[in-house]
BAFI-3210 file (N, C-alpha, C; in Angstrom, 3 decimals, decimal comma, padded with zeros to 6 digits):
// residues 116
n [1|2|3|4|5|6|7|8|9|10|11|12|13|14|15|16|17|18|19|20|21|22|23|24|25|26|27|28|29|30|31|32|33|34|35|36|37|38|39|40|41|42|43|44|45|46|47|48|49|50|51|52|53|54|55|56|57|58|59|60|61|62|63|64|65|66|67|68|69|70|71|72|73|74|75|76|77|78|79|80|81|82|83|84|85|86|87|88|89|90|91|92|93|94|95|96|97|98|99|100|101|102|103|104|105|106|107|108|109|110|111|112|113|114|115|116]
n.u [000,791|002,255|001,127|000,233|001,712|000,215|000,361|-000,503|-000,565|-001,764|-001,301|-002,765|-004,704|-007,792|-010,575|-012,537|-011,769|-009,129|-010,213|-012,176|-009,551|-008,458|-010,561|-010,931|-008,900|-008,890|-010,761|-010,140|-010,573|-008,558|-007,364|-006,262|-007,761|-010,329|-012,719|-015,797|-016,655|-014,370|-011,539|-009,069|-005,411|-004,509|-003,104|-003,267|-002,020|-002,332|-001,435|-000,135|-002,971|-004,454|-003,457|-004,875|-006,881|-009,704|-012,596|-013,276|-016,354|-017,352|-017,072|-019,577|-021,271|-023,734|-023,962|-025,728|-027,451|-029,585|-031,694|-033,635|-035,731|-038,191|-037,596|-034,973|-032,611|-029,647|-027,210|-024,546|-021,702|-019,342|-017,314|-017,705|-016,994|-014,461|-013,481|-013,516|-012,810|-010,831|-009,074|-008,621|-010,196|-012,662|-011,839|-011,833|-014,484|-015,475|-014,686|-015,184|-018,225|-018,284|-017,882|-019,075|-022,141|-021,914|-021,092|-018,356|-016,947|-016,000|-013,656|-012,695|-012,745|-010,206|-007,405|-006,854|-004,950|-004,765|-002,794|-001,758]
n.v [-049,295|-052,543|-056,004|-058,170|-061,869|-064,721|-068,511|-071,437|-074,965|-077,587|-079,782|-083,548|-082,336|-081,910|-080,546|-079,074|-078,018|-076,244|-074,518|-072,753|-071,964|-070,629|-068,910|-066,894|-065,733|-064,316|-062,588|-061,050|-062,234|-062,483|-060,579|-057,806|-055,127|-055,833|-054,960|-055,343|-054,381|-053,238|-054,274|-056,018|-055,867|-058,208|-060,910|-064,747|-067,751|-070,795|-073,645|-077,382|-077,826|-080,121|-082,547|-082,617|-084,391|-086,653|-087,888|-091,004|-091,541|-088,770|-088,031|-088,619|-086,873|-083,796|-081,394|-078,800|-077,041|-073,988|-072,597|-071,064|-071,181|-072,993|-076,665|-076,309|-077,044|-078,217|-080,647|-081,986|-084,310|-084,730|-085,721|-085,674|-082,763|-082,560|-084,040|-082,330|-079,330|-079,676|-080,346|-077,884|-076,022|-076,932|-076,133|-073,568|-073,111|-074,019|-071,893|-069,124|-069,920|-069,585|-066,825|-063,444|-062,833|-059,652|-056,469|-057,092|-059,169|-059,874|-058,466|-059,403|-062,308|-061,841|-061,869|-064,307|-067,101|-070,367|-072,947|-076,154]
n.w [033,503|034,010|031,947|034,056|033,488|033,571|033,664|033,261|033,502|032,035|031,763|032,725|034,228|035,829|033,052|034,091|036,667|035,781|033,860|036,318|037,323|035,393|034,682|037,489|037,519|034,755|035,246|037,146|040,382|042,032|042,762|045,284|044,249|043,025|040,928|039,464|036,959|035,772|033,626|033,924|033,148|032,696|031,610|030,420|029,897|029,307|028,634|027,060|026,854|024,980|026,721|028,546|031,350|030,631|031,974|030,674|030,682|030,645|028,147|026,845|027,506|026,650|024,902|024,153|021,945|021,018|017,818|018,119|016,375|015,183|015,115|015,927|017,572|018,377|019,065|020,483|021,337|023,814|022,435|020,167|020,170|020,615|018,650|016,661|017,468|019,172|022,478|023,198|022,008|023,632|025,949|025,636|025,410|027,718|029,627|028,782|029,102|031,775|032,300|033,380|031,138|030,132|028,349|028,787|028,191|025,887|025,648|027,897|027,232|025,452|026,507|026,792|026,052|025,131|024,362|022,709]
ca.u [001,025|002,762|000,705|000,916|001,104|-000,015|000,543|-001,150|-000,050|-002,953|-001,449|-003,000|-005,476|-009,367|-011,388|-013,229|-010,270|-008,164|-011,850|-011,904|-008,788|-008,217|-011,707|-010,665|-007,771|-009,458|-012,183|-009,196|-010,930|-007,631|-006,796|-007,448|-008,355|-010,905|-014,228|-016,712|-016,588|-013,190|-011,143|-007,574|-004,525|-003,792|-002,539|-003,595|-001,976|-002,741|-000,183|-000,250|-004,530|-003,992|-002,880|-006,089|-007,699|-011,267|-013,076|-014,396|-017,957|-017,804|-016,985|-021,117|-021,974|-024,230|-023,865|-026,849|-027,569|-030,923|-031,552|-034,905|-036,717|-038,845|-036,229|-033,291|-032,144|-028,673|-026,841|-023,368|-021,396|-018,320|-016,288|-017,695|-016,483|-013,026|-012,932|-014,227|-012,158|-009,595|-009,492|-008,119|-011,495|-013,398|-011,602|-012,204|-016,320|-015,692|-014,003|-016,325|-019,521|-018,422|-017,409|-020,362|-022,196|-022,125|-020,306|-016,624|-017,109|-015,486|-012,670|-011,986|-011,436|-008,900|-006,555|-006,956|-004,285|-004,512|-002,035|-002,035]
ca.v [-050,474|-053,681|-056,415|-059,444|-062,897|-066,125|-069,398|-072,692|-076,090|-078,189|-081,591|-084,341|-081,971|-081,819|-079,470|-077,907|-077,562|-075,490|-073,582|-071,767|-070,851|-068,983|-067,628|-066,384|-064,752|-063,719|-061,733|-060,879|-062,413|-062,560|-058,900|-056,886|-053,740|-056,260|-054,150|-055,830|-052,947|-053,223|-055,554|-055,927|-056,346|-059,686|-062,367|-065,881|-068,673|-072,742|-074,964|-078,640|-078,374|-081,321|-083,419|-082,588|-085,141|-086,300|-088,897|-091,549|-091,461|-087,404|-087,780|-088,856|-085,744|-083,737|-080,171|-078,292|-075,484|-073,803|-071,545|-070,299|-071,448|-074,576|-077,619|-075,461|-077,454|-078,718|-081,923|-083,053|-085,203|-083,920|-086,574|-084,972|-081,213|-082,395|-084,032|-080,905|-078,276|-080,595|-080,121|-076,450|-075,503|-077,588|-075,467|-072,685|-072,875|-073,773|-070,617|-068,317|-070,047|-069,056|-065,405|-062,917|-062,239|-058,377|-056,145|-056,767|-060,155|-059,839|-058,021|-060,020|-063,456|-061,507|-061,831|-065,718|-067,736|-072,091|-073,811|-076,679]
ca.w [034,316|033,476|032,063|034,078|032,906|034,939|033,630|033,648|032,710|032,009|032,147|033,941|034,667|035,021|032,786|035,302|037,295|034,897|033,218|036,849|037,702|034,441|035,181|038,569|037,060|033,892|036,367|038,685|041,602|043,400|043,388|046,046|043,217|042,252|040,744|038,461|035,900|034,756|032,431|034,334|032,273|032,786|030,087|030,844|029,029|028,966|027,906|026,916|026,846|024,464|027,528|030,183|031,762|030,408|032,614|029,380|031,263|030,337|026,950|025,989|027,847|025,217|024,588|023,243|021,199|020,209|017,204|018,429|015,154|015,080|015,071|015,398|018,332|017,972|020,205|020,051|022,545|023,992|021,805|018,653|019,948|020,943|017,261|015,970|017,993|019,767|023,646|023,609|021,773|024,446|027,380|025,843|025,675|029,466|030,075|028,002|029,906|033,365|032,401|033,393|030,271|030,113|027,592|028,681|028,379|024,581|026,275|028,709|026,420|024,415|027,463|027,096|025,111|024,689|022,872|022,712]
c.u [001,333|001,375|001,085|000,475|001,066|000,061|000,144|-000,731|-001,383|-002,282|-001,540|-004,003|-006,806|-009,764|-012,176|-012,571|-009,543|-009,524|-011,654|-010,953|-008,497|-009,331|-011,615|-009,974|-008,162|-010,078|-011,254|-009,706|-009,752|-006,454|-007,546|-008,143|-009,671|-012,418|-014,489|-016,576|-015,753|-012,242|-009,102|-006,207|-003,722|-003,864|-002,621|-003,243|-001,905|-001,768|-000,632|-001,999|-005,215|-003,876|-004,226|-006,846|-009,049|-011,699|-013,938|-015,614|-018,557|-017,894|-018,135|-022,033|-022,658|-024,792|-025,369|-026,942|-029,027|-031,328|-032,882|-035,468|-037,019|-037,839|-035,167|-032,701|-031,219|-028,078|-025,483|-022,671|-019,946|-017,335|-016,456|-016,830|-015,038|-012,643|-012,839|-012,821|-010,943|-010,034|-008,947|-009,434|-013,018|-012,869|-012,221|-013,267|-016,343|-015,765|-014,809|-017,761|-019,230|-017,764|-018,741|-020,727|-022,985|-020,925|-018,991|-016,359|-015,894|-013,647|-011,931|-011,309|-010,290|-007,774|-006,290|-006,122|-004,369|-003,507|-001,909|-001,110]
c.v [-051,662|-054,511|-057,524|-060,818|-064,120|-067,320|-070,333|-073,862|-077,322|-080,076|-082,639|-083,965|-081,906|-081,127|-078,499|-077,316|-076,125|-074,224|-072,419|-071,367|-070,274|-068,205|-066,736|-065,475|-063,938|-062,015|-060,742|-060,811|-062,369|-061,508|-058,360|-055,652|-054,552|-055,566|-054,924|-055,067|-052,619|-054,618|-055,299|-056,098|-057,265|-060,326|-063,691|-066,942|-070,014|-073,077|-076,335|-078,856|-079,619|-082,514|-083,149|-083,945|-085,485|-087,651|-090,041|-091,369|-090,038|-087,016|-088,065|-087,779|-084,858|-082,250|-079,797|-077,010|-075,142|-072,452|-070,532|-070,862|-073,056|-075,455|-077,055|-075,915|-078,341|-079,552|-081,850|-082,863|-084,199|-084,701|-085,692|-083,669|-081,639|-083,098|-083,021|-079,938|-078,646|-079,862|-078,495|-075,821|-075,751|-076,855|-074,489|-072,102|-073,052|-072,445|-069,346|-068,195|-069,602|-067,514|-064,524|-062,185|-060,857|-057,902|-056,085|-057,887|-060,974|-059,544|-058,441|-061,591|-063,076|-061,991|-063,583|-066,339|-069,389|-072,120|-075,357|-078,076]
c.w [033,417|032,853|032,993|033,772|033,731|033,623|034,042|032,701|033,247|032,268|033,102|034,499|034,864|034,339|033,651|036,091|036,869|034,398|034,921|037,245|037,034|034,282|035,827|038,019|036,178|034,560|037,110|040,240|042,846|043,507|044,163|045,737|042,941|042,187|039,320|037,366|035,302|034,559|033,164|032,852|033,052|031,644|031,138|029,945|029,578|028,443|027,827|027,111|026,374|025,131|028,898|030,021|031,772|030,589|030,806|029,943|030,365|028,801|026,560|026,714|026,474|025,300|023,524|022,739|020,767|019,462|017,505|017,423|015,566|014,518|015,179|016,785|017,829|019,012|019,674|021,205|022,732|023,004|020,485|018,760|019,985|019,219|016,514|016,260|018,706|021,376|023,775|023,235|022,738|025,777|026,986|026,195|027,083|030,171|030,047|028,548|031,430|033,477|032,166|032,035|030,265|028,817|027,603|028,720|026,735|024,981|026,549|028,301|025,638|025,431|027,621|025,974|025,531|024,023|023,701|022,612]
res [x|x|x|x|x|x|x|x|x|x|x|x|x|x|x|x|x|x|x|x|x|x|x|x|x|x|x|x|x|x|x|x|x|x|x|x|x|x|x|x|x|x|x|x|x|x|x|x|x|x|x|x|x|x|x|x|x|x|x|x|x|x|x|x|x|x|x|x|x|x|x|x|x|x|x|x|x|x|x|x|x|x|x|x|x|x|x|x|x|x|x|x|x|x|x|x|x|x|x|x|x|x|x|x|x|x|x|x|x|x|x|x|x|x|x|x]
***
């Protein structure tokens, strides 16, 4: 079977916005084959991610991390990640957090292209 490829053009867009519908698709919520248990061949690419829409209010939002060890709790704002990773690296952790974590979970971001 073919792969097929869907297309998204991020500009102008919200983050959250754009994060589920290449979830949906990712998942293939909007096939009617759709079974939890397998990894469709679909290709999902982002365009212009560079250009999404990020409310200033959201940018002092504050991402956390924790290593399990005494102090191993980590902070940084969304301004720091998009310096860090630019906004294509900031969709992607969207994308990644709303995909069920089970073992096809690896799988299933391969099928995920940004640019940016």
């Amino acid at each position: 079977m073919e792969k097929k490829i869907y297309t998204i053009d991020a500009t102008g867009k919200k983050l959250g916005r754009i994060a589920t519908q290449a979830t949906a698709l990712l998942i293939g919520k909007n096939r009617v084959d759709y079974a939890r248990n397998v990894v469709f061949n679909v290709e999902v690419k982002i365009e212009n991610a560079g250009k999404l829409d990020i409310f200033e209010g959201k940018l002092k939002t504050v991402y956390k991390k924790y290593s399990g060890f005494p102090g191993g709790l980590y902070e940084k704002s969304m301004e720091q990640m998009i310096d860090r990773k630019g906004k294509a690296g900031l969709l992607k952790l969207a994308i990644t957090g709303m995909i069920p974590r089970n073992k096809l979970k690896s799988r299933i971001i391969r099928n995920l292209i940004i640019k940016e």
